[in-house]
Phi, psi and omega in degrees: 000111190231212175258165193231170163269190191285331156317339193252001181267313171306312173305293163298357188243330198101338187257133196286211191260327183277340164294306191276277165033294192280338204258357198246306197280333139318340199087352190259034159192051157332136173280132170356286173201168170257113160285162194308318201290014189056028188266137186280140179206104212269115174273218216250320170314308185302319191288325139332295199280317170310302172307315156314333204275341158290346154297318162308273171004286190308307169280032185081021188265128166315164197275340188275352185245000187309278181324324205273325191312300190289020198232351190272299194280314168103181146348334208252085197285001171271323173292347175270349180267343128019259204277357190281312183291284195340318175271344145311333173291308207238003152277304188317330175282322195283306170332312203268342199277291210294319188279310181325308197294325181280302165309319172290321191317285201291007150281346162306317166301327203260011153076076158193074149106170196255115165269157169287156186283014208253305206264030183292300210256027134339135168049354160294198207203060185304324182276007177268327206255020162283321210279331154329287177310329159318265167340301171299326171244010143269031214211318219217315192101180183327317178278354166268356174295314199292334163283320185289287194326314197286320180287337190273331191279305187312290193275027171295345171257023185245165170283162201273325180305327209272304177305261170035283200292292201308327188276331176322279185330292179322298180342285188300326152282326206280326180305318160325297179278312160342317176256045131268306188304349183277330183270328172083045143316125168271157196291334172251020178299132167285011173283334174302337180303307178320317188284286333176315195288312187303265203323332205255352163300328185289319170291327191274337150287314188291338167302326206067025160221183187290162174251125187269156168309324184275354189265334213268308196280329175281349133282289164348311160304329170298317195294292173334292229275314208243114192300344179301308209281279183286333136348265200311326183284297187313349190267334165269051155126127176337113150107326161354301149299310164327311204271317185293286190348297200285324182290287163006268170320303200292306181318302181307339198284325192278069160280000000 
């Protein structure tokens, strides 16, 4: 076990180099020491503290609650790897609940056998996304109840394949843009619209109506306001959200 650069860290961890870059200019991951060659060169602590901290990542902790959190928790890195297993245990259940749930579909589809309607919805999670739906129209009002309702009407006639193929489609935008921000695009670069014209096609499919420009820039606020929303943008890179947000606005502002 000796030491790595941030390059030889990235490769073992998965995390990219502009991530740990950012986690060194916060303060929530210093490297050991700077070699004479100026290079961050990482032990077996750093490497350590770094797992905690895709662990936090993992279970949804903003990245601004990280540093307090492990400063919090202290030293005794088996109670914390604990309580770490625990909710892993209990994501793996909802996961094996879910893969179950997927597999009887299609044999139902594939005309081998009925499932009860009851067991349509195993290992989703209705009360997260109530809780959203909560959230949103005590946040924004009525008129976002009135988007919510609409959007539930739009796909209640749809095939479970077609919702599938539309969040696939988003992915895949969202993924587009992650590797410009990762590439170091600035946010008001106009190369971005092509991508920015696709993604906001994409909310407009899940309204199931059209998304106006000023609809398009109050998601971006919507993005901001809500720590779940930046938890998910950030894991394909520190500051992601701040950068989607911001790109966000200037494309609506270019009507």
């Amino acid at each position: 076990m000796g030491t790595y650069t941030v390059k030889q860290l990235a490769r073992l961890s998965g995390v990219s180099v502009r991530t740990l870059h950012h986690y060194d200019e916060i303060g929530l991951l210093r490297p050991a020491f700077i070699g004479e060659n100026r290079y961050r060169y990482y032990g077996r602590e750093e490497l350590l503290r770094l797992q905690d901290i895709l662990f936090h990542r993992e279970l949804g902790v903003p990245l601004q609650e990280i540093d307090r959190l492990l400063a919090l928790q202290g030293p005794d890195r088996a109670a914390i790897l604990r309580d770490h297993r625990a909710w892993l245990a209990e994501r793996v259940e909802r996961s094996r609940q879910l893969l179950q749930t997927i597999d009887r579909t299609i044999a139902e589809l594939n005309g081998d056998g009925t499932m009860d309607d009851k067991d349509l919805y195993k290992g989703f999670a209705p009360e997260k996304q109530a809780e959203y739906e909560e959230w949103l129209v005590d946040t924004y009002g009525d008129r976002m109840r009135q988007g919510i309702e609409a959007s539930k009407a739009h796909w209640a006639g749809k095939r479970p394949e077609d919702m599938q193929a539309a969040l696939a489609q988003g992915g895949a935008a969202e993924a587009e843009l992650a590797d410009r921000f990762l590439a170091g695009i600035s946010a008001d670069s106009t190369e971005l619209d092509p991508l920015f014209d696709k993604h906001r096609a994409w909310v407009s499919t899940m309204w199931g109506r059209d998304c106006p420009r000023e609809g398009y820039a109050g998601m971006a606020d919507m993005y901001l306001a809500h720590p779940d929303f930046r938890t998910h943008f950030d894991q394909r890179g520190a500051g992601f959200t701040d950068w989607l947000t911001t790109a966000m606005k200037a494309y609506a502002a270019r009507a």
